[in-house]
C-alpha positions in Angstrom: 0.0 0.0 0.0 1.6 3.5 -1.4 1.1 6.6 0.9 0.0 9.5 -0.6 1.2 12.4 1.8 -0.2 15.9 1.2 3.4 17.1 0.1 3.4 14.3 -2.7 -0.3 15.1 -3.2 1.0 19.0 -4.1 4.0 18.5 -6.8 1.9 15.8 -8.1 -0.4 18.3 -8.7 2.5 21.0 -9.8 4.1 18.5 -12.5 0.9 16.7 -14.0 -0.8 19.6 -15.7 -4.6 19.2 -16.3 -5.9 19.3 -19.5 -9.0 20.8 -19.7 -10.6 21.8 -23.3 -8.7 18.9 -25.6 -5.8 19.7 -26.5 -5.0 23.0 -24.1 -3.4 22.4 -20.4 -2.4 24.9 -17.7 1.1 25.7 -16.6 1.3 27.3 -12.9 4.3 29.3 -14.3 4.2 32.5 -16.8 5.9 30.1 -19.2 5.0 27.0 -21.2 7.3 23.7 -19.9 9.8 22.3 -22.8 7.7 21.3 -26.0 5.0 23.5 -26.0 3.6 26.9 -26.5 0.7 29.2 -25.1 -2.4 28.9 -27.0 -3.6 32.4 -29.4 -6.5 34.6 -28.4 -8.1 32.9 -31.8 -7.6 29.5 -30.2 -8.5 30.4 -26.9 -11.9 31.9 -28.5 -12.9 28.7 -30.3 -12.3 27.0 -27.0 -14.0 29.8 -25.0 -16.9 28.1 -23.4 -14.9 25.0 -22.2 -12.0 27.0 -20.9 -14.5 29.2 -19.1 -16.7 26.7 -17.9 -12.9 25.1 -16.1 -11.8 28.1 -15.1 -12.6 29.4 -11.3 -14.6 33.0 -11.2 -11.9 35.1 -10.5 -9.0 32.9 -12.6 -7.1 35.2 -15.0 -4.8 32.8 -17.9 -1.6 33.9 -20.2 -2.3 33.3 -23.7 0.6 34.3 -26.7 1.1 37.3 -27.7 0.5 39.5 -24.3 -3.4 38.2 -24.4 -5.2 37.1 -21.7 -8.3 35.7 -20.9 -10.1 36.3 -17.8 -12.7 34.5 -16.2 -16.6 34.8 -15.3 -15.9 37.7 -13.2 -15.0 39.6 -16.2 -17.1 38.3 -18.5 -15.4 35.3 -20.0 -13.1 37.7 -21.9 -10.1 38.3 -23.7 -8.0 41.3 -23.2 -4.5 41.5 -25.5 -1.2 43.3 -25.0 -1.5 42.7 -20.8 2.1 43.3 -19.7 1.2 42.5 -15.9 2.1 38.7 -15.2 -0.1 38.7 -12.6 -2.6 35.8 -14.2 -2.8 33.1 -12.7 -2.1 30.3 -14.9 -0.9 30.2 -18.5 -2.4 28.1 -21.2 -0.4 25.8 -23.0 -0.6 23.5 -26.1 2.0 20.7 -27.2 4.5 20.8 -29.5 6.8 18.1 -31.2 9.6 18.2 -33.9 8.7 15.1 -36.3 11.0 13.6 -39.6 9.1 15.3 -42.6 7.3 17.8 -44.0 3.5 16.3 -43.1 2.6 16.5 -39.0 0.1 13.5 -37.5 -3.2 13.3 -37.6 -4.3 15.7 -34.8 -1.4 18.3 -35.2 -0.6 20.7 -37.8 2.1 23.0 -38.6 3.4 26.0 -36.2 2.8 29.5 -37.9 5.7 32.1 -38.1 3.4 34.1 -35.7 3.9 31.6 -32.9 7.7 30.5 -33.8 8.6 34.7 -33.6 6.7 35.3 -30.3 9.2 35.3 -27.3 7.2 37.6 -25.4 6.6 34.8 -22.9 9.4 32.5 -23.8 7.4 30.7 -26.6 10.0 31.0 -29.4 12.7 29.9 -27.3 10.5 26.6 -26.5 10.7 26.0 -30.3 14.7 26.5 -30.9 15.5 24.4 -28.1 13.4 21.5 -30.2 15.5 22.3 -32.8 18.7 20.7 -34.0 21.8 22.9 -33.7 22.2 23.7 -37.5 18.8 22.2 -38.8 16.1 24.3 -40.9 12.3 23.0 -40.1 9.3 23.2 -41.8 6.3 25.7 -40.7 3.6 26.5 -42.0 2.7 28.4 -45.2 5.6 27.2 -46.6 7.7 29.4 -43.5 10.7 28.0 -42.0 12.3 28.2 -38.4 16.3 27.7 -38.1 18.0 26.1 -35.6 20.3 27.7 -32.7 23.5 27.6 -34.7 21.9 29.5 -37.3 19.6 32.5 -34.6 16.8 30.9 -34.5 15.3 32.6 -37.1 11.7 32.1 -38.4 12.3 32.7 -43.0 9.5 33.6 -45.2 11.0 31.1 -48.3 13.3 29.1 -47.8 14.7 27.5 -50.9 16.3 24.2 -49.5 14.4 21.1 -49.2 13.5 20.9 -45.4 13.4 17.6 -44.0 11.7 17.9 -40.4 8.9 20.3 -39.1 7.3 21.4 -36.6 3.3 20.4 -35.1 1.1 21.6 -32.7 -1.7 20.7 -31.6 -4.5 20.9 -33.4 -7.6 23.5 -31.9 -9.7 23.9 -34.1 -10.5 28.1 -34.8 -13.1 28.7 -37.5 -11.9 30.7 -40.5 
């Protein structure tokens, strides 16, 4: 018989992070953990009613970009270009580096929006999935290069890239 003591009971709860609408978790911290990135304002909308309907009355949440959505209180809204970091949880969605230019069923491509926002330690995230001197895919036909190379996200990139980079997929309606 295992113990569960309340200390164990807390980092369990600190390291495990609950995933509430699909694909989109919470990270205590202001930034995303290794292999992800915080969800957009236009993800964060499509998902509105299920991250509201998680999220306490009073709960404020990092998205990218300096957004933030807060909670019943304040109407189940989102509020961009919030420099506090006073929220208290960000929202997060996985990331992977895979062999190829196609993602998995369930993922598709990073944009260059998301691989050039560092405003909460996203695009670093992304270079550190990167190897060294490698150039991967995004989408759009967009490129991100590796740390050797500045992590640089490329608007055309004319060599033939062999790995890319998913995300989740949240669906947003066009």
């Amino acid at each position: 018989m295992k113990i569960v003591t309340p200390t164990s009971l807390i980092l369990l709860c600190l390291i495990v992070p609950p995933s509430f609408a699909g694909d989109i978790f919470t990270s205590k911290i202001q930034l995303c953990p290794e292999n992800s990135i915080h969800v957009t304002p236009s993800e964060a909308s499509a998902k509105e009613k299920e991250i509201c309907r998680f999220m306490n009355t009073f709960d404020s949440a990092r998205l990218a970009n300096l957004a933030v959505l807060r909670g019943m209180a304040h109407g189940c809204v989102i509020n961009t270009f919030i420099r506090d970091n006073n929220q208290d949880y960000s929202l997060c969605k996985s990331v992977q580096r895979v062999e190829g230019t196609t993602c998995p069923t369930g993922t598709q491509l990073v944009t260059a929006d998301e691989a050039k926002d560092n405003t909460r330690g996203d695009k670093d995230n992304l270079c550190l999935m990167l190897k060294e001197n490698e150039t991967v895919a995004l989408a759009n036909g967009k490129s991100m290069t590796g740390i050797g190379m500045g992590c640089k996200v490329q608007d055309q990139d004319p060599q033939t890239l062999t790995a890319s980079l998913c995300k989740d997929n949240i669906q947003v309606p066009y």
